[in-house]
C-alpha positions in Angstrom: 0.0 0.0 0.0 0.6 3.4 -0.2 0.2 6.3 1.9 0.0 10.0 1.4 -0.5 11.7 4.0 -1.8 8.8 6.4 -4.3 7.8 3.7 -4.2 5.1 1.7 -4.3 6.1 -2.6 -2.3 2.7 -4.1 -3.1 -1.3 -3.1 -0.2 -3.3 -4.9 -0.7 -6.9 -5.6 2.4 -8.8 -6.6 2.7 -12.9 -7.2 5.6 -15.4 -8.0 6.2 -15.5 -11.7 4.8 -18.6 -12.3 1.7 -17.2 -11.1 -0.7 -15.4 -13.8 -1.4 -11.9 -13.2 -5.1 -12.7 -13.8 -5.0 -14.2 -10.2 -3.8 -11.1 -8.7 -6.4 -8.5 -10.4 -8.9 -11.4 -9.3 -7.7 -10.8 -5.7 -8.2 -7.3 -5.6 -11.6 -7.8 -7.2 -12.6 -9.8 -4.9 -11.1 -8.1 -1.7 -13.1 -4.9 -2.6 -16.2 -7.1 -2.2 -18.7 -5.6 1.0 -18.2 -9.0 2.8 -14.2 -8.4 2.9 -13.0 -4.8 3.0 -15.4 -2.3 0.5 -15.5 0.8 2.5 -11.5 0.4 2.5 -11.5 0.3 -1.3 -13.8 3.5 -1.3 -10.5 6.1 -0.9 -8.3 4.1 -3.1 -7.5 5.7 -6.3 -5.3 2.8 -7.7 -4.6 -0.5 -7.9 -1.6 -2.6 -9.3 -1.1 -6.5 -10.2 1.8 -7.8 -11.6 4.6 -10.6 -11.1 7.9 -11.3 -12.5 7.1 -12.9 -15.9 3.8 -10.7 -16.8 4.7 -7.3 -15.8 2.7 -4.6 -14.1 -1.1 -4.0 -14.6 -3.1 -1.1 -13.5 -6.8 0.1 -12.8 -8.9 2.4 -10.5 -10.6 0.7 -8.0 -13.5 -1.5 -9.2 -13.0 -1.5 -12.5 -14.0 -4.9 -13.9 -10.4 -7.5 -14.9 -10.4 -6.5 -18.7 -10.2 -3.2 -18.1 -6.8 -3.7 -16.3 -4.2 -2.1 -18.5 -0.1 -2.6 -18.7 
């Protein structure tokens, strides 16, 4: 995560290599859900998925998996 000025703007979801990215933007999808932490994901202005093999991907928060972009 990261913080400016005590609030949190940027989640960052990084896997293993051999792990696809898809896994990671499904993550975040799903933690943004009301049963886990959706009022959290209501500040965040960004969120990042990437490993080793596949690169970075980014989005704003809940913006559906295709929409992820490199």
């Amino acid at each position: 995560m990261l913080y400016i000025n005590g609030i949190a703007v940027v989640v960052l979801e990084l896997k293993h290599g051999s792990v696809e990215v898809t896994n990671a933007i499904r993550q975040l999808r799903n933690n943004q859900e009301s049963q886990f932490n959706q009022d959290f994901f209501s500040i965040m202005q960004l969120v990042l998925a990437g490993n080793d093999s596949q690169g970075l991907f980014y989005s704003t928060a809940t913006t559906p998996e295709n929409f992820f972009v490199e």
